[in-house]
DSSP file (Angstrom, degrees, kcal/mol; ACC not computed):
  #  RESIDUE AA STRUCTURE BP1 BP2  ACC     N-H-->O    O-->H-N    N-H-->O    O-->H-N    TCO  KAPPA ALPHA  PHI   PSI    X-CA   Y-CA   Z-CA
    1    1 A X              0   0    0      0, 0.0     2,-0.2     0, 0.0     3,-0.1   0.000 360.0 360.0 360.0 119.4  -54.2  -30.1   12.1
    2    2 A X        -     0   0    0      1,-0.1     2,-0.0     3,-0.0     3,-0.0  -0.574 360.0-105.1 -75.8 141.7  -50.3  -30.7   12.6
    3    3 A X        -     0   0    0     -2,-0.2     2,-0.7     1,-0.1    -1,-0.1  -0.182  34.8-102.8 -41.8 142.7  -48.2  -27.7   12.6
    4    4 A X        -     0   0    0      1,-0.1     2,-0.6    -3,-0.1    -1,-0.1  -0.620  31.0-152.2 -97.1 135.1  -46.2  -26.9    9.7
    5    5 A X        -     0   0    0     -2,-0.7    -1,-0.1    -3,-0.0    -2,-0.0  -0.393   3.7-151.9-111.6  86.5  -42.6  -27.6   10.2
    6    6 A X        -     0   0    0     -2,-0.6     2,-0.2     1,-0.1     7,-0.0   0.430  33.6-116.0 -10.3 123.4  -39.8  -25.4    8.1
    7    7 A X        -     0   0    0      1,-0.1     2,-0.9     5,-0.0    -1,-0.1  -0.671  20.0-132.2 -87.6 161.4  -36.4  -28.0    7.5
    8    8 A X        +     0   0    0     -2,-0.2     2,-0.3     4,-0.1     3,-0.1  -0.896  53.5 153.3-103.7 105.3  -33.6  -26.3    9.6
    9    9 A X    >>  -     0   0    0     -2,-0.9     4,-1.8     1,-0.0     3,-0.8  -0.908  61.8-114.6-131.4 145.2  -31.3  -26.7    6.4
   10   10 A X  H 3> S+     0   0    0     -2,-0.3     4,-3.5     1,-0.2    -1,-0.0   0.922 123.9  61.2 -24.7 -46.3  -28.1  -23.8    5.9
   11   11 A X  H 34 S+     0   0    0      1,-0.2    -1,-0.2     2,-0.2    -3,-0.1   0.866 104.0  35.7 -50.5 -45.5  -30.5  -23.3    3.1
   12   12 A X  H <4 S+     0   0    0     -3,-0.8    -1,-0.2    -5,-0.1    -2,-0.1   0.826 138.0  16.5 -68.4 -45.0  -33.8  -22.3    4.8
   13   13 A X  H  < S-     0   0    0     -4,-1.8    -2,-0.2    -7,-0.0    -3,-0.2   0.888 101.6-155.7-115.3 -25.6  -32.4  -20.3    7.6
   14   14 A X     <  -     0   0    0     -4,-3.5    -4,-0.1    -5,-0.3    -3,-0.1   0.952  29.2 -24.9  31.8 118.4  -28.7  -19.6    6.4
   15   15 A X        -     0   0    0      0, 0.0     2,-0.3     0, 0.0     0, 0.0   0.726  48.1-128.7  36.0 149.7  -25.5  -18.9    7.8
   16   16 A X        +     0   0    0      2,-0.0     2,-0.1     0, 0.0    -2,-0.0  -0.537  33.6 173.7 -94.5 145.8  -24.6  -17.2   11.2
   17   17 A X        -     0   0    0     -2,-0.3     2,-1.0     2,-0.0     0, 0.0  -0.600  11.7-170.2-146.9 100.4  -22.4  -14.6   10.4
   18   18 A X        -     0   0    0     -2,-0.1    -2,-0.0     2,-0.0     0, 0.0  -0.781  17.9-138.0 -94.9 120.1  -21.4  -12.3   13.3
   19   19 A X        -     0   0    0     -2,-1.0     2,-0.4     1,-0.0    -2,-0.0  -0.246  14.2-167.8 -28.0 123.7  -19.6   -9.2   12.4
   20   20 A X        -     0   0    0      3,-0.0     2,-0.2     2,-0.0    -1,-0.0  -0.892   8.8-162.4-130.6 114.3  -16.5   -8.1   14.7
   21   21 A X        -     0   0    0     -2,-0.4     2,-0.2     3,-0.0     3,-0.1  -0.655  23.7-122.3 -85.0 145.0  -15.5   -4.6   13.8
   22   22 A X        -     0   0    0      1,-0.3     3,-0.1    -2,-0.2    -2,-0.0  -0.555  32.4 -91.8-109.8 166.1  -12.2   -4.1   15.1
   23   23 A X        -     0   0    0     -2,-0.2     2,-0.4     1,-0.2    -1,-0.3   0.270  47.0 -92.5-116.7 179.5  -11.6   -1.5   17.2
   24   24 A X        -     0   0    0     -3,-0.1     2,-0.3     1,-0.0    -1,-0.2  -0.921  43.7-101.4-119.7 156.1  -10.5    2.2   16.1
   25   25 A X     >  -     0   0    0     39,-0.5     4,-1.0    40,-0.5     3,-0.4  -0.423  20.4-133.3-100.0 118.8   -7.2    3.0   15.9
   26   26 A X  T  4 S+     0   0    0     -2,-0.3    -1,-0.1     1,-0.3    39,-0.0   0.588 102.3  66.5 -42.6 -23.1   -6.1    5.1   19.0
   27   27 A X  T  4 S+     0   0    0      1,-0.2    -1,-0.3    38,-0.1     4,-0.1   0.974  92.2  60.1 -78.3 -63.2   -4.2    7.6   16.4
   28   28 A X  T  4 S+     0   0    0     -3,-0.4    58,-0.5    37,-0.2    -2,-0.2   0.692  84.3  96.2 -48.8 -35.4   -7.4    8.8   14.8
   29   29 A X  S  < S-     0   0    0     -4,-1.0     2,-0.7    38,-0.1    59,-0.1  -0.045  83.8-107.1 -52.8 168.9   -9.1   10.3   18.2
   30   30 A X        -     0   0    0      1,-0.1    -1,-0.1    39,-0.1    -2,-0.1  -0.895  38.0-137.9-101.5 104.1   -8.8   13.9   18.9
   31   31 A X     >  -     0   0    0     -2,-0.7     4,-1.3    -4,-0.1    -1,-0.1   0.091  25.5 -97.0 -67.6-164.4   -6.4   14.2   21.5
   32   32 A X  H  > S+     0   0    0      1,-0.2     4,-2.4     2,-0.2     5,-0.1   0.802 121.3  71.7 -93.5 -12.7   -6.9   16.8   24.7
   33   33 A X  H  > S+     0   0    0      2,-0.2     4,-1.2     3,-0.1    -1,-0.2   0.903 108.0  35.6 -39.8 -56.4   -4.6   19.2   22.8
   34   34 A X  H  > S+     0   0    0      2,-0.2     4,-1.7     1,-0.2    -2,-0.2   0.993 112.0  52.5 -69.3 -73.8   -7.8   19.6   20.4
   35   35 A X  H  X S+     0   0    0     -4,-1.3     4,-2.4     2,-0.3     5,-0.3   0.665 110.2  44.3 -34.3 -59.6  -10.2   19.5   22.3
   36   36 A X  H  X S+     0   0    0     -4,-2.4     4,-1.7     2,-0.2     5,-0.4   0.946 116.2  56.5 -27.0-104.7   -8.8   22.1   24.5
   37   37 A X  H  X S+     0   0    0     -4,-1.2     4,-2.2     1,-0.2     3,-0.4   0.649 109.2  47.3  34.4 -73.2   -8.1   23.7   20.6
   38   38 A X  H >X S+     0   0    0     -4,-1.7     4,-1.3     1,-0.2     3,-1.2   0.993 113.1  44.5 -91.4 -58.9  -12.0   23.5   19.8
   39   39 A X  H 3< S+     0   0    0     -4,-2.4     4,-0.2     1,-0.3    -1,-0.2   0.617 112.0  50.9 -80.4   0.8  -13.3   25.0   23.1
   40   40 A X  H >< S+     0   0    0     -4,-1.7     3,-1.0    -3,-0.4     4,-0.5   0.910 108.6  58.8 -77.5 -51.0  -10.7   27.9   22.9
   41   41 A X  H <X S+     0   0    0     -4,-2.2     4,-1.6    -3,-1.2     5,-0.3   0.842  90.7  79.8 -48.7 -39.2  -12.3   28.2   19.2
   42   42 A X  H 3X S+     0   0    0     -4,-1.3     4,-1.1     2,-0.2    -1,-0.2   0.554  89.3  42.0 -27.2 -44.2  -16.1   28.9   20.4
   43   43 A X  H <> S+     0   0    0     -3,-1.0     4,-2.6    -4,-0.2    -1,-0.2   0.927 120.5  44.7 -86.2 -63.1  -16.5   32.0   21.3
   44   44 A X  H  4 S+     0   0    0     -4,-0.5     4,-0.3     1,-0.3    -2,-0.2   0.541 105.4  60.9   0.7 -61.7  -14.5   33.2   18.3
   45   45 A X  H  X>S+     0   0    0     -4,-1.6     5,-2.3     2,-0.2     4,-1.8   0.715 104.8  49.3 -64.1 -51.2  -16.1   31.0   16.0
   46   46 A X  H  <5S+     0   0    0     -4,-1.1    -2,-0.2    -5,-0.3    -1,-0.2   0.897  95.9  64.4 -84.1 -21.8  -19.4   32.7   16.7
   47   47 A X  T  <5S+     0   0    0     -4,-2.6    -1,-0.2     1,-0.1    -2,-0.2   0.871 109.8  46.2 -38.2 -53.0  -18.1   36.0   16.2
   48   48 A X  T  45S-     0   0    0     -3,-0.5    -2,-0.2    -4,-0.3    -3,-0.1   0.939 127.9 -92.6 -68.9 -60.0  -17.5   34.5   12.3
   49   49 A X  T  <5S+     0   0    0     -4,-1.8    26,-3.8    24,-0.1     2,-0.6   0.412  87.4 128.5 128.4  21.0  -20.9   32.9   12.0
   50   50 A X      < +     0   0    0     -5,-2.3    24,-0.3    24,-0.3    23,-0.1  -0.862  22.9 169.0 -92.1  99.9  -20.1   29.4   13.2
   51   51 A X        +     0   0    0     -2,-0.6     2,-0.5    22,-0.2    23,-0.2   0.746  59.6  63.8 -78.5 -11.6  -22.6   28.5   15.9
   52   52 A X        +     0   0    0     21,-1.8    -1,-0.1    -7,-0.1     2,-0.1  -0.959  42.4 165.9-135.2 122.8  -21.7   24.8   16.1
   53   53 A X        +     0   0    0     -2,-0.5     2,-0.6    19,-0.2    19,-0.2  -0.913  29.0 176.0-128.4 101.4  -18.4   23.0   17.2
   54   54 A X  E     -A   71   0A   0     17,-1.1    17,-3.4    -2,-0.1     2,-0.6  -0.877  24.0-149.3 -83.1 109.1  -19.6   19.8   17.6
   55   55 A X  E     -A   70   0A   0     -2,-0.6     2,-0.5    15,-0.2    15,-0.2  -0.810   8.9-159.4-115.9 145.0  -17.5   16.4   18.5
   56   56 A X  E     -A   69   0A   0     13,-2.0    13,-0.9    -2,-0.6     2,-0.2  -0.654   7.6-146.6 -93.4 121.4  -18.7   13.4   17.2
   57   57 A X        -     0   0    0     -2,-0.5     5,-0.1    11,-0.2    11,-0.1  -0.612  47.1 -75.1 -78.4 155.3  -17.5   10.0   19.1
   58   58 A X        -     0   0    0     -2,-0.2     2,-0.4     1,-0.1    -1,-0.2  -0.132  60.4-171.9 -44.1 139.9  -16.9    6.5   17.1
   59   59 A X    >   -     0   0    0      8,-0.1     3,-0.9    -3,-0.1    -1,-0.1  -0.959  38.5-100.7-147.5 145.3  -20.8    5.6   16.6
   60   60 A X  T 3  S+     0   0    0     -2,-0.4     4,-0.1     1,-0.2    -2,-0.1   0.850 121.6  46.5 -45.7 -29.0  -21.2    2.1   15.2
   61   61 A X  T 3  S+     0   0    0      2,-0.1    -1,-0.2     3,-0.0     3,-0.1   0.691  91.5  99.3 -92.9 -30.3  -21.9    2.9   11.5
   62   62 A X  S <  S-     0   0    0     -3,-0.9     2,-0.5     1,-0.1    -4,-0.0  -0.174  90.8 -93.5 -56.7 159.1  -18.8    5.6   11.5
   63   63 A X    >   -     0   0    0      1,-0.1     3,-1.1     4,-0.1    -1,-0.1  -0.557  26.9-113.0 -85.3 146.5  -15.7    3.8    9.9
   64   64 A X  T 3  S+     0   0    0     -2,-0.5   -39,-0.5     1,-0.2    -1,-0.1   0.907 112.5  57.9 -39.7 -31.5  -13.1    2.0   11.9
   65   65 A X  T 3  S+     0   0    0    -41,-0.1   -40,-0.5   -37,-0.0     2,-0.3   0.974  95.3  72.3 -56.5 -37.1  -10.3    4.5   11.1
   66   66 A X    <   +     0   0    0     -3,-1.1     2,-0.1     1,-0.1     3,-0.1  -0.539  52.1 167.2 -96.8 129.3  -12.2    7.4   12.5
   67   67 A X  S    S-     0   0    0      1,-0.5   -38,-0.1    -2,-0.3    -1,-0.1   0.441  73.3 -19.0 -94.0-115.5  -12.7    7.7   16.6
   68   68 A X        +     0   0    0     -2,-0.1    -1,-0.5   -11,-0.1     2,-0.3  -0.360  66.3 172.6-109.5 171.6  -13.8   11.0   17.0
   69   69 A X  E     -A   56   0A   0    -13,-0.9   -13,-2.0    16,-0.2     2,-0.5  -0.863  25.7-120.6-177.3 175.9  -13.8   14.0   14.8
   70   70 A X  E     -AB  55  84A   0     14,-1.0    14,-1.8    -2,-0.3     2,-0.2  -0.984  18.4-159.9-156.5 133.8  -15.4   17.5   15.0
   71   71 A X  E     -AB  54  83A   0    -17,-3.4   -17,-1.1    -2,-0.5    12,-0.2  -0.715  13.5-131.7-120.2 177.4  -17.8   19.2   12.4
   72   72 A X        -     0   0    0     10,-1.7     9,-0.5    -2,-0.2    10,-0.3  -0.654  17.7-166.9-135.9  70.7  -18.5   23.0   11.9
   73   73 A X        -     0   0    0     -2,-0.2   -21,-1.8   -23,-0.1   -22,-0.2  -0.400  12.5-135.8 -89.4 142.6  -21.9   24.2   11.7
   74   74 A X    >   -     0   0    0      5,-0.4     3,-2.1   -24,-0.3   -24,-0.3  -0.417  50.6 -63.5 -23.4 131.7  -23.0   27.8   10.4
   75   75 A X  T 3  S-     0   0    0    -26,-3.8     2,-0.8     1,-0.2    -1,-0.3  -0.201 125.4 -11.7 -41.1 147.5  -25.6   30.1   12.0
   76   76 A X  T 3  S+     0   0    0      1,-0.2    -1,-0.2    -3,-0.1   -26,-0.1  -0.051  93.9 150.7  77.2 -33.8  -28.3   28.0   11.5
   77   77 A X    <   -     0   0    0     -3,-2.1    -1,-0.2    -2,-0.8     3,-0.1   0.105  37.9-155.7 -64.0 155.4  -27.2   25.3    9.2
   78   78 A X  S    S+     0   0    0      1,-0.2     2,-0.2    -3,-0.1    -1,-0.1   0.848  77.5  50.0 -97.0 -17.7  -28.6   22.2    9.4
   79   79 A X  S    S-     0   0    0      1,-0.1    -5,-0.4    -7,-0.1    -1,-0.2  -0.883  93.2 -87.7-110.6 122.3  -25.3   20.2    7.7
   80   80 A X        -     0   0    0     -2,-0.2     3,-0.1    -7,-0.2    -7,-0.1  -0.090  27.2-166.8  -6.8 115.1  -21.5   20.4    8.6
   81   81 A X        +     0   0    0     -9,-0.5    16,-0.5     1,-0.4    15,-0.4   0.824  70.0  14.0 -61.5 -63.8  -19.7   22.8    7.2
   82   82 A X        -     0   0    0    -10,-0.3   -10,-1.7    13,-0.2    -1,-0.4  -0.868  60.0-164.3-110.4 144.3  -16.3   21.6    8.0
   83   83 A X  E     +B   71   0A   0     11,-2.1    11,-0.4    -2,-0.3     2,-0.3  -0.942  11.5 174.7-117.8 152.2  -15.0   18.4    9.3
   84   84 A X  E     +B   70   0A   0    -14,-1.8   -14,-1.0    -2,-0.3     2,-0.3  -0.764   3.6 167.8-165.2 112.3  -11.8   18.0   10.7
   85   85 A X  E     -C   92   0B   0      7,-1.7     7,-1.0    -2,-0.3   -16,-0.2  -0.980  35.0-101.1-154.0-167.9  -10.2   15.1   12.3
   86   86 A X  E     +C   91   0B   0    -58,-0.5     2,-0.4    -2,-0.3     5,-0.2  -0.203  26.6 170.6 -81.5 139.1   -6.8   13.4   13.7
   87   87 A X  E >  S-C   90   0B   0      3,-2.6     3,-1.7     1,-0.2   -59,-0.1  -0.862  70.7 -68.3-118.6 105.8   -5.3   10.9   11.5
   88   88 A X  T 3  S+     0   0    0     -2,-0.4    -1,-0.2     1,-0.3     0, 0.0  -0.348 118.8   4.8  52.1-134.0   -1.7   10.7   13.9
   89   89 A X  T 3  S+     0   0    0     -3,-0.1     2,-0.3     2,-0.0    -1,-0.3   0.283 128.4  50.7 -54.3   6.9    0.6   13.8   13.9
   90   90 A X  E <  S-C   87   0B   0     -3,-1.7    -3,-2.6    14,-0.1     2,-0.5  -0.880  72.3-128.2-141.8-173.3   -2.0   16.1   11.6
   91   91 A X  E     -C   86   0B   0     14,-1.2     2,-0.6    -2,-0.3    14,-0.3  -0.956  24.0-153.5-130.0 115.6   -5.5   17.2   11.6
   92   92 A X  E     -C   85   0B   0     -7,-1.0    -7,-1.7    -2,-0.5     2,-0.3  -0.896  10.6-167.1 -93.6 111.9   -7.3   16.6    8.2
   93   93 A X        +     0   0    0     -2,-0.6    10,-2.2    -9,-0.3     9,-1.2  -0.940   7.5 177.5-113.4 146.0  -10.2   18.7    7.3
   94   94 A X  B     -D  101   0C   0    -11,-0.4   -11,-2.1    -2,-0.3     2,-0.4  -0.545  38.9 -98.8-116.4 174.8  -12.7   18.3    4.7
   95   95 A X    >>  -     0   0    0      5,-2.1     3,-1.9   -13,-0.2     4,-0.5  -0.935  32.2-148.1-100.5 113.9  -15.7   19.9    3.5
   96   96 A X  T 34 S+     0   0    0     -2,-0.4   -14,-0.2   -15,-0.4   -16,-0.1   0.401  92.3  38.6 -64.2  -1.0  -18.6   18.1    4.9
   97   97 A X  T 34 S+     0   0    0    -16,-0.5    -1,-0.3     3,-0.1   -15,-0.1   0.519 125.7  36.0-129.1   3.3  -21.2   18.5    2.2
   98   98 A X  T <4 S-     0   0    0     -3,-1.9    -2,-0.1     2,-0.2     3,-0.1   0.679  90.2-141.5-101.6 -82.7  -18.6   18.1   -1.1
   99   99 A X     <  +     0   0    0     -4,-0.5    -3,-0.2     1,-0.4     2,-0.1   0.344  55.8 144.4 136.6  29.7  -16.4   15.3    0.8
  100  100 A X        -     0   0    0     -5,-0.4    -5,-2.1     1,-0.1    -1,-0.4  -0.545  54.7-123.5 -91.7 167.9  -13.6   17.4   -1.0
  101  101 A X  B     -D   94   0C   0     -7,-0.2    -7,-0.3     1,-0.2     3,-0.1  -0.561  18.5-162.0-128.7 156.7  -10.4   17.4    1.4
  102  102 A X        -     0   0    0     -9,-1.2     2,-0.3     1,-0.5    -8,-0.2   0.810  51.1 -93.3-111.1 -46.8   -9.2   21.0    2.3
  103  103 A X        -     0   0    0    -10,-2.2    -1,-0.5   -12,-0.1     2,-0.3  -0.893  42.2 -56.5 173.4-135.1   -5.9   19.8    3.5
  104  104 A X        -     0   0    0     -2,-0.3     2,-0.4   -12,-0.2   -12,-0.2  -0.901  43.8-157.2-147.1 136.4   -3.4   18.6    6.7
  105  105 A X        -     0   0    0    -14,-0.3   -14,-1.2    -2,-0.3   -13,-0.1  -0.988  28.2-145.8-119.9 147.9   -2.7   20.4    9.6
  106  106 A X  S    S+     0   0    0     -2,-0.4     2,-0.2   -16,-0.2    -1,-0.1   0.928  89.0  10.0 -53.5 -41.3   -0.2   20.8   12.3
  107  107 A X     >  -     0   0    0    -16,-0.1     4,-1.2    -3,-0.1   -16,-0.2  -0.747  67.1-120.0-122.7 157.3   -2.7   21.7   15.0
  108  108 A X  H  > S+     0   0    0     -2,-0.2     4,-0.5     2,-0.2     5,-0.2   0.587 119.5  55.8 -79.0  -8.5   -6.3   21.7   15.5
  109  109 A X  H >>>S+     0   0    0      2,-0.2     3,-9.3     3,-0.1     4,-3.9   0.960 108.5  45.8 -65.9 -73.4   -5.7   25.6   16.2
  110  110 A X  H >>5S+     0   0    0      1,-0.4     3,-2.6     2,-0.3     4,-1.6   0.762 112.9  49.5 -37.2-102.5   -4.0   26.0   12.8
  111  111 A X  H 3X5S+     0   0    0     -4,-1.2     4,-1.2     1,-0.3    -1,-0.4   0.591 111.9  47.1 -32.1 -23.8   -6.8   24.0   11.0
  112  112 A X  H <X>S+     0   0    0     -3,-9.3     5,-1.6    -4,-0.5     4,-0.8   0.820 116.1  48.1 -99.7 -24.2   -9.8   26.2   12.7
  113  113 A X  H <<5S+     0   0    0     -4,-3.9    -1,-0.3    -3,-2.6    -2,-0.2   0.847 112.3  49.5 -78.9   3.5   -7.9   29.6   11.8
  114  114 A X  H  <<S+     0   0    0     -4,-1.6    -1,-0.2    -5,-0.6    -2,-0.2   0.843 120.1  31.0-100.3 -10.3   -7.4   28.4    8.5
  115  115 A X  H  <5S+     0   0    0     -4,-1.2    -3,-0.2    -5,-0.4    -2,-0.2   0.953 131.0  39.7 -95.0 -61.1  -11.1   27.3    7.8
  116  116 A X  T  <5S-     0   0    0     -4,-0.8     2,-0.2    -5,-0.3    -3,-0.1   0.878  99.5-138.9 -42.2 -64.8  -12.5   30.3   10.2
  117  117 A X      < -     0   0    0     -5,-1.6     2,-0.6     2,-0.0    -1,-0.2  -0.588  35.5 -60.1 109.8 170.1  -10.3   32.9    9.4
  118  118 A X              0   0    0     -2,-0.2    -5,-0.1    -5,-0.1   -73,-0.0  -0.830 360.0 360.0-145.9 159.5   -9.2   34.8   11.9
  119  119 A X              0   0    0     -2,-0.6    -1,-0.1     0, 0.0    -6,-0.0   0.086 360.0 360.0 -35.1 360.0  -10.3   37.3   14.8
């Protein structure tokens, strides 16, 4: 019995296509200003009922704009509360389970006392 052999036609096996995702945009990261910003926030934060400051690096499936970004968990929660990250000069937080946009900030300080509240 000869093997059966498939024609190697575009049709049969069709197009190569590799993806090249372009890199994310150096504005969009969380500079050390925040970061610095979010670990100041911690203790604070859990004093309020936030147990989780989380920051999230560029992951393949994330969109090019976005490098890194920082979500806001609740005792317990299993989902983001808040999200909040740098688009250039401001800090953009949403609400992570609506996708509704909360506002702009100057600072990542400013953005966690205005979602937090404060101490």
């Amino acid at each position: 019995m000869e093997p059966i052999q498939l024609p190697r036609t575009a049709d049969a096996w069709g197009p190569n296509v590799i993806a090249f995702v372009p890199p994310p945009a150096q504005t969009a990261r969380l500079s050390w200003r925040d970061r610095m910003d979010v670990a100041a926030w911690r203790e604070p934060a859990q004093r309020l009922g936030y147990d989780r400051l989380t920051i999230h690096e560029h992951s393949l499936f994330d969109p090019p704009e976005l490098e890194s970004f920082l979500s806001v968990y609740r005792d317990g929660a299993r989902w983001a509360r808040w999200s909040l990250a740098r688009r250039g000069a401001w800090v953009f937080a949403w609400c992570s389970t609506t996708g509704v946009d909360v506002g702009r900030f100057a600072s990542m300080s400013e953005a966690l006392r205005a979602l937090l509240g404060t101490v």
